[in-house]
Backbone bond lengths (Angstrom), bond angles and torsions (degrees), N, CA, C in turn:
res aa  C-N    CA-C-N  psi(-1)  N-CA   C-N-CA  omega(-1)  CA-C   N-CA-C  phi
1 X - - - 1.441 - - 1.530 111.54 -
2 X 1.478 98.53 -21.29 2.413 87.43 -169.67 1.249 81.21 -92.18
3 X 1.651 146.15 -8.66 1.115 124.04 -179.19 1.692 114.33 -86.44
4 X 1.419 98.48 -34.87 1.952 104.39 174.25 1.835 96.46 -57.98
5 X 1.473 112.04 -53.26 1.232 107.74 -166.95 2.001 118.17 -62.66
6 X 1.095 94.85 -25.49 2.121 113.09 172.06 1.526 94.94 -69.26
7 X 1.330 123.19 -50.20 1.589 111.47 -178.86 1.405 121.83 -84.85
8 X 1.386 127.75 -8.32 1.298 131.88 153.43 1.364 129.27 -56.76
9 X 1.629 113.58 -46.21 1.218 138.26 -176.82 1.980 105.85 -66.58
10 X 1.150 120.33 -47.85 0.821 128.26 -150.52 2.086 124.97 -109.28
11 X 1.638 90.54 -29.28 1.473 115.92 177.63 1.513 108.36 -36.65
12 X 1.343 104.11 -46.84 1.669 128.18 -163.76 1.826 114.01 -56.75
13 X 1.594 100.19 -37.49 1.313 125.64 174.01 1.229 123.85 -90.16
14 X 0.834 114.33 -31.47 1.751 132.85 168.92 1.317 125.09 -84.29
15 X 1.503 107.51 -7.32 1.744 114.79 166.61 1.022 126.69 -34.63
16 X 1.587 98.11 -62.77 1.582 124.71 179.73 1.800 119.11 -35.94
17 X 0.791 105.68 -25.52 1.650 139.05 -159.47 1.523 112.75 -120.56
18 X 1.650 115.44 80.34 1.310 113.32 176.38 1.291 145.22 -59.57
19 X 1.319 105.62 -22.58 1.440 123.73 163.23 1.419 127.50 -62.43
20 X 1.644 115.90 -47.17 1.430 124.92 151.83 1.164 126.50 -54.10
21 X 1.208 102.84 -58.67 1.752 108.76 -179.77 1.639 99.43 -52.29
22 X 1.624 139.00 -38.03 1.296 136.13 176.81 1.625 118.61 -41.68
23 X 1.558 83.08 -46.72 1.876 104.59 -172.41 1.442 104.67 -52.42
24 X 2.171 106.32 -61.97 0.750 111.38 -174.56 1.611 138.64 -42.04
25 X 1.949 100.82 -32.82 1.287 92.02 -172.15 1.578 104.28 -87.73
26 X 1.214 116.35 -10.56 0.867 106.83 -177.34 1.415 135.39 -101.44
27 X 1.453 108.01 21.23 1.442 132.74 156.43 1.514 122.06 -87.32
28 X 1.460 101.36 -33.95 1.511 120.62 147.64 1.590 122.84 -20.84
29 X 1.331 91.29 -79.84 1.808 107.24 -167.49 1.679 95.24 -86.74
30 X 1.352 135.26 11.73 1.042 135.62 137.36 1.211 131.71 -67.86
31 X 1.494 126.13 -43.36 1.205 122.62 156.22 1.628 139.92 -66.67
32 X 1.927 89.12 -30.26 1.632 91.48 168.74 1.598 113.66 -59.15
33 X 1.507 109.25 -51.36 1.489 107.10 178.16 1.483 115.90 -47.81
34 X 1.119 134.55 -22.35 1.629 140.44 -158.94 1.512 91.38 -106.14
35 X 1.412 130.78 5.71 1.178 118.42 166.01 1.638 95.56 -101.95
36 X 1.126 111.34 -77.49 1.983 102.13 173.11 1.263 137.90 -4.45
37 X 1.588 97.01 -31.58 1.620 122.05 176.07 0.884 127.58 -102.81
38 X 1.491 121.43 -12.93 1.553 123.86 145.07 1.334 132.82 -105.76
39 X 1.769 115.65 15.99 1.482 94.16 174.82 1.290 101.56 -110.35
40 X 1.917 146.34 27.41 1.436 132.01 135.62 1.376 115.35 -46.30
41 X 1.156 127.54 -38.76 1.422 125.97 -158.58 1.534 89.19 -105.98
42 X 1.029 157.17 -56.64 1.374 162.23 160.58 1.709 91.33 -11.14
43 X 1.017 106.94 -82.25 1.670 126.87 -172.04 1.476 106.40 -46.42
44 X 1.574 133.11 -55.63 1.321 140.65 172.89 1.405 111.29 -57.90
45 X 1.265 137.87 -33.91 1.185 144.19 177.01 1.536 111.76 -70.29
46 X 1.522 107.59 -53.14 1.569 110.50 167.96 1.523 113.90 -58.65
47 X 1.102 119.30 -59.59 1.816 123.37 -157.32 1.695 93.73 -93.64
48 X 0.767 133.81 -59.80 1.289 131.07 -160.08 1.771 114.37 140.70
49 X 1.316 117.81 -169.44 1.403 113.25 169.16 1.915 112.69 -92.84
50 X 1.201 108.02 -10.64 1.329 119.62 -156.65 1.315 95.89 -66.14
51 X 2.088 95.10 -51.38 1.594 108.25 -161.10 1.318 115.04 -107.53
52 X 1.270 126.59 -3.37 1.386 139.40 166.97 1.390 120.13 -34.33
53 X 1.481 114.17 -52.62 1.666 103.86 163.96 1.992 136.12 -48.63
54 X 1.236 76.04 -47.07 1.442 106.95 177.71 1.330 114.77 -48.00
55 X 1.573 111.92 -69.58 1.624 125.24 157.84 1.084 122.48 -47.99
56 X 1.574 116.32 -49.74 2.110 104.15 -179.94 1.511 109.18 -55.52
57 X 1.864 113.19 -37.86 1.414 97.63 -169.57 1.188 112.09 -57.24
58 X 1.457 123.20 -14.84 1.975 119.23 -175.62 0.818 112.52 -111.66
59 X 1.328 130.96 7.74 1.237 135.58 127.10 1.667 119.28 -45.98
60 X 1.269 112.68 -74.54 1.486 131.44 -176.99 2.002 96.07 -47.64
61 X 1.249 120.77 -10.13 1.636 99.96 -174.21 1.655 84.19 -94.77
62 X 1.228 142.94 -4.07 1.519 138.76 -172.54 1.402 93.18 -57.01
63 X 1.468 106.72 -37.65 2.328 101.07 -168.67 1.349 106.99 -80.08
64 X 1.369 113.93 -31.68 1.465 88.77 161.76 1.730 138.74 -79.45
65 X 1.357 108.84 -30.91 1.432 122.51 150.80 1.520 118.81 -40.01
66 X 1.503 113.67 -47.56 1.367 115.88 157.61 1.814 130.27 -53.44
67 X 0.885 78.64 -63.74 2.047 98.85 165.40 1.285 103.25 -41.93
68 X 1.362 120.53 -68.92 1.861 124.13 -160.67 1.591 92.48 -62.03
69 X 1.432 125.35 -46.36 1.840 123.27 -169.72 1.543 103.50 -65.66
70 X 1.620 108.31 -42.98 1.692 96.54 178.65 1.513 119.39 -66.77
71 X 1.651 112.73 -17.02 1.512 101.39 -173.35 1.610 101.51 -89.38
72 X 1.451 120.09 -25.51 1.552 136.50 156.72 1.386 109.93 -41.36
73 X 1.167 118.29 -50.11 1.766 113.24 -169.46 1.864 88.35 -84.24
74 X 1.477 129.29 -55.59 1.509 104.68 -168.98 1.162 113.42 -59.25
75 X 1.675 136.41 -28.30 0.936 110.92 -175.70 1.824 128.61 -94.13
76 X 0.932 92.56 -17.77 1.909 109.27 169.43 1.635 113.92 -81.64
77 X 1.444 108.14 -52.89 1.467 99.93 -167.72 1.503 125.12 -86.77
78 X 1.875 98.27 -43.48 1.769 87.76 162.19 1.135 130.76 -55.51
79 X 1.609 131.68 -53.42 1.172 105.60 170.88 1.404 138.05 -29.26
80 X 1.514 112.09 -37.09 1.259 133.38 -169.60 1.882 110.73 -73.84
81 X 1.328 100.15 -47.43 1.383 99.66 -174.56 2.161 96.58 -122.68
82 X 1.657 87.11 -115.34 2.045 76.72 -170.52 1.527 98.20 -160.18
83 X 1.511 119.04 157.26 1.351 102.32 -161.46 1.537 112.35 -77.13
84 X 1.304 123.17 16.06 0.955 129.91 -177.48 1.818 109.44 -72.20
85 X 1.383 101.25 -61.65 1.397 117.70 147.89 1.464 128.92 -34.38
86 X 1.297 124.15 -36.55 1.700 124.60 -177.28 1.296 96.78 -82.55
87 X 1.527 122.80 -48.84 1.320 125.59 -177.39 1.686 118.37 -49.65
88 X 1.182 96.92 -34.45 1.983 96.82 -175.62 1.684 88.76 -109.27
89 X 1.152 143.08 11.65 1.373 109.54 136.77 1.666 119.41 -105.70
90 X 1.549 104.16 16.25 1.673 106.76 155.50 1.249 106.83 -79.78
91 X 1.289 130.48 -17.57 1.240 133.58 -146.94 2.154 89.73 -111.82
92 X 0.906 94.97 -38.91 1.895 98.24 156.74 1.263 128.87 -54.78
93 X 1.348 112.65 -41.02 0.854 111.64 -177.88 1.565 124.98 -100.29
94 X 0.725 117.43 -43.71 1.557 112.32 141.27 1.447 129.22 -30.66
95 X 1.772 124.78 -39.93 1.212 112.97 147.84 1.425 138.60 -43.95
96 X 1.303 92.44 -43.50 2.128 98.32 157.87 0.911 136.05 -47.42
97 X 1.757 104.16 -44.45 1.671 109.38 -171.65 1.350 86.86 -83.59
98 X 2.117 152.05 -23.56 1.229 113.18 168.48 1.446 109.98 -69.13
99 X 0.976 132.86 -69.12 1.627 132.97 -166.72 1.735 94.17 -36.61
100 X 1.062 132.03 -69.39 1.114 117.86 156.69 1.609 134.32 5.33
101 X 1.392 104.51 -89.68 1.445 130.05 172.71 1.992 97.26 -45.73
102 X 1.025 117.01 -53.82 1.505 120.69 -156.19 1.179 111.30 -75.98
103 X 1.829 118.27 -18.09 1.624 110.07 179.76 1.204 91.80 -133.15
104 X 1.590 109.18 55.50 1.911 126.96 171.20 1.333 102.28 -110.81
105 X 1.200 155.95 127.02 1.337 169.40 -177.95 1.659 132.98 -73.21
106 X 1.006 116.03 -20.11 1.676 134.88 -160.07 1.732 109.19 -15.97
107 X 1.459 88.47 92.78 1.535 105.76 155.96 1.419 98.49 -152.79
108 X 1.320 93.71 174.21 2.099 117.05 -171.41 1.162 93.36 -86.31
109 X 1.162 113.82 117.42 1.742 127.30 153.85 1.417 112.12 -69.14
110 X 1.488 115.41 77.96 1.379 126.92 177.39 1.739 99.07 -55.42
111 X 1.019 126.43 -69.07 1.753 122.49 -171.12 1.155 99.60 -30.37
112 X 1.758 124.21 -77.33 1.500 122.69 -178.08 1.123 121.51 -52.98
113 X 1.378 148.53 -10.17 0.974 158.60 -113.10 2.313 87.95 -134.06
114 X 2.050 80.24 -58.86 1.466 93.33 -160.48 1.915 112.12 -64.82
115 X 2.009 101.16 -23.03 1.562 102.28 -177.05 1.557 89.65 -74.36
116 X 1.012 139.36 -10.97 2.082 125.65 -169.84 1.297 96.14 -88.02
117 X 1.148 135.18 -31.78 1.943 134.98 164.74 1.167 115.52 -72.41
118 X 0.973 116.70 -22.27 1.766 109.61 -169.98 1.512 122.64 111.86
119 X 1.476 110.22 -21.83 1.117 118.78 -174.52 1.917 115.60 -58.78
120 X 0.944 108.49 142.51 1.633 113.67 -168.97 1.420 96.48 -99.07
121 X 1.449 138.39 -59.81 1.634 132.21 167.41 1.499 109.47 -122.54
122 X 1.563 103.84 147.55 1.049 125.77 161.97 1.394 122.17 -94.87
123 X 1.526 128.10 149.24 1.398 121.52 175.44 1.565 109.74 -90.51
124 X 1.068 115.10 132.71 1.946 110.93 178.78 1.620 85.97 -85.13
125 X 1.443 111.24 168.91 1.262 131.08 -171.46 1.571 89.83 -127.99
């Protein structure tokens, strides 16, 4: 994420400059991929193994939800303002998903976990 958020910040300035701007995007789709690859185990750790499938797939509709807002913001907002502007509120928003990420918790909610089985009590350890 500080690396999506370093190429958000900066892409805009580095245009000019094809060689950077190359790096840039392609530090980009380096990090998107490095998210793909960590949210199976992300997801199994939260829900369990039971429900882990279930959850990544709604997870996995986030890229298209993502996709439909990015073709939403090029086509409504640049016109409106300049990509200078789209770029630092990619760069916003991505600040969310860290603050986000950082006061996110990842453990198994055994209690909730235990009313979706049937189980009536769980023992805490």
């Amino acid at each position: 994420m500080l690396m999506s958020l370093t190429v958000s910040v900066v892409v805009f300035w580095v245009s000019e400059v094809p060689s950077i701007y190359f790096v840039c995007v392609l530090a980009n789709y380096f990090a998107n991929g490095g998210l793909f690859a960590v949210f199976p185990g992300s997801v199994t750790n939260c829900f369990g193994i039971k429900f882990a499938p279930q959850i990544y797939s709604i997870v996995l509709t986030a890229s298209i939800v993502s996709s439909l807002l990015n073709l939403l913001m090029t086509d409504v907002l640049l016109p409106a303002t300049s990509f200078e502007f789209c770029f630092y509120t990619g760069a916003a928003v991505t600040c969310v998903a860290l603050v986000t990420l950082w006061r996110f918790e990842e453990k198994l909610d055994v209690e909730n976990l235990a009313r979706f089985n049937g189980v009536v009590s769980v023992e805490k350890n």
